[in-house]
C-alpha positions as CSV (number, residue, x, y, z in Angstrom):
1,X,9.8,-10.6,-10.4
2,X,10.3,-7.8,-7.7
3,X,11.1,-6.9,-4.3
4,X,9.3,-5.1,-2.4
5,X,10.4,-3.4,1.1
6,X,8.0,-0.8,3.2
7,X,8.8,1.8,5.9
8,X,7.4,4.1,7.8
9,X,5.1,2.9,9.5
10,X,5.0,3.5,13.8
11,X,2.7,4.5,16.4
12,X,0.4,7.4,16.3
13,X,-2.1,8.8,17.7
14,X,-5.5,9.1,16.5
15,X,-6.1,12.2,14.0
16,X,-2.7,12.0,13.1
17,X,-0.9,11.6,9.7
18,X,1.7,9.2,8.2
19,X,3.1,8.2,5.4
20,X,4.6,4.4,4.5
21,X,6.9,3.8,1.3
22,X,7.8,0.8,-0.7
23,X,10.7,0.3,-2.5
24,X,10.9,-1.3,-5.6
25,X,14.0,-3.5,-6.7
26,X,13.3,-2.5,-10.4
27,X,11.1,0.0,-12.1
28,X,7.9,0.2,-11.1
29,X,6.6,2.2,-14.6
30,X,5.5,-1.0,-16.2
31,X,4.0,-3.0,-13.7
32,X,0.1,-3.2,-14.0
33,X,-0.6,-2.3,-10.4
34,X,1.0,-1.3,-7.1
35,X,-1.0,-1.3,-4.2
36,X,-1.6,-1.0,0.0
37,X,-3.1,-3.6,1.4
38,X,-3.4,-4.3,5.5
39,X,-4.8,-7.0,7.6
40,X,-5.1,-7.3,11.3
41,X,-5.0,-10.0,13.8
42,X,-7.6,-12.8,13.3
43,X,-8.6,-11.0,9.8
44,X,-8.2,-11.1,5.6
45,X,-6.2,-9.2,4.1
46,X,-8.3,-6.4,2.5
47,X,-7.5,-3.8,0.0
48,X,-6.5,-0.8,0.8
49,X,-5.6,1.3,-2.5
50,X,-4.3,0.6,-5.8
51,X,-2.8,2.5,-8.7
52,X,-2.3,1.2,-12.1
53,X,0.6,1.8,-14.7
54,X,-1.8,4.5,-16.2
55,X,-2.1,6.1,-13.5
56,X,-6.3,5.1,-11.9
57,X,-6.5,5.1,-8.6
58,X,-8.8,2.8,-6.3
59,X,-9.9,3.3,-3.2
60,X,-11.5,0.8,-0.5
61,X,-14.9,2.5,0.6
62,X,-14.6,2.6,4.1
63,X,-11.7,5.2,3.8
64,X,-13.7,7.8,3.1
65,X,-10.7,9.6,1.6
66,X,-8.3,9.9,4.2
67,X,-5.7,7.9,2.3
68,X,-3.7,8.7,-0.8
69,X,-1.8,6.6,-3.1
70,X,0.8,7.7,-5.2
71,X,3.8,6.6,-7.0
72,X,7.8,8.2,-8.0
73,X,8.7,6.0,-11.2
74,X,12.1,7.9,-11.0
75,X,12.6,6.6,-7.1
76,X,10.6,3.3,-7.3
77,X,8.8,3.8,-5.3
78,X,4.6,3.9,-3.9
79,X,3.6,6.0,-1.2
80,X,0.7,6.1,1.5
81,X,-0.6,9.0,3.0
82,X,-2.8,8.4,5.7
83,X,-5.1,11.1,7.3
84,X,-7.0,11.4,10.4
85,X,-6.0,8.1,11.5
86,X,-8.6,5.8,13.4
87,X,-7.6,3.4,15.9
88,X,-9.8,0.9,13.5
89,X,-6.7,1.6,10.9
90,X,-4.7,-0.3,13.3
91,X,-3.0,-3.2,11.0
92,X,-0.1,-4.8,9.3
93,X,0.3,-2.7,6.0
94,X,1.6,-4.7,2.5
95,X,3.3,-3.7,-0.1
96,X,1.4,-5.5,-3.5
97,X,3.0,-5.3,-6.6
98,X,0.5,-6.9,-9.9
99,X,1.8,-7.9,-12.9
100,X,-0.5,-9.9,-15.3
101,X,1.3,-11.9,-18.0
102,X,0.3,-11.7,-21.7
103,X,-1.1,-15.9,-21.3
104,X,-3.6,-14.0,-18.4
105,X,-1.7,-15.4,-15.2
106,X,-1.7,-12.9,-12.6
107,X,1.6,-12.7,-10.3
108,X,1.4,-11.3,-7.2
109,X,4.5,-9.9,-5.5
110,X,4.5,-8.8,-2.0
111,X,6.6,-7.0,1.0
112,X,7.6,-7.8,4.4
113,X,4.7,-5.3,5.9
114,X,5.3,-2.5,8.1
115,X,3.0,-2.1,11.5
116,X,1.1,0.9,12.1
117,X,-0.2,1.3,15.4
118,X,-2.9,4.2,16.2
119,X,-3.6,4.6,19.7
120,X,-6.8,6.4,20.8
């Protein structure tokens, strides 16, 4: 298994930038996927991005490209770049790490969550 613990995340205004990290208790080079995910009050949690061991990125639609994912194997850690922030972006970010056994079980691993906060 791993840990997973993000940062980073605050309150900013709207149009703003920030970035959040995760931390990785082990390497991160073989895992399947890591991911952002976020979910605010009274809703799922949705997908935010994903990139896999071989290095595919995915994207939910409604980003519209503002946010990047990207990875350090040699610091273990993900990244998030948001842009032009949205008060609609206002949420409860996750850390996801995805590792899918050789029988087909899928493990989910997951962090604390850091708040980010955009105020209008």
């Amino acid at each position: 298994q791993v840990q997973l613990v993000e940062s980073g995340g605050g309150l900013v205004q709207a149009g703003k930038s920030l970035t959040l990290s995760c931390a990785a208790s082990r390497s991160i080079s073989s895992i399947n996927a890591m991911g952002w995910y976020r979910q605010a009050p009274g809703n799922q949690r949705e997908l935010v991005a994903t990139v896999t061991s071989d290095g595919r990125r995915n994207y939910a639609d409604s980003l519209q490209g503002r946010f990047t994912i990207f990875r350090d194997n040699s610091k273990n850690t993900v990244y998030l770049q948001m842009n032009s922030l949205k008060p609609e972006d206002t949420a409860v970010y996750y850390c996801n790490a995805r590792e899918i056994r050789v029988s087909g079980d899928v493990n989910d691993y997951w962090g604390q969550g850091t708040q980010v906060t955009v105020s209008s």
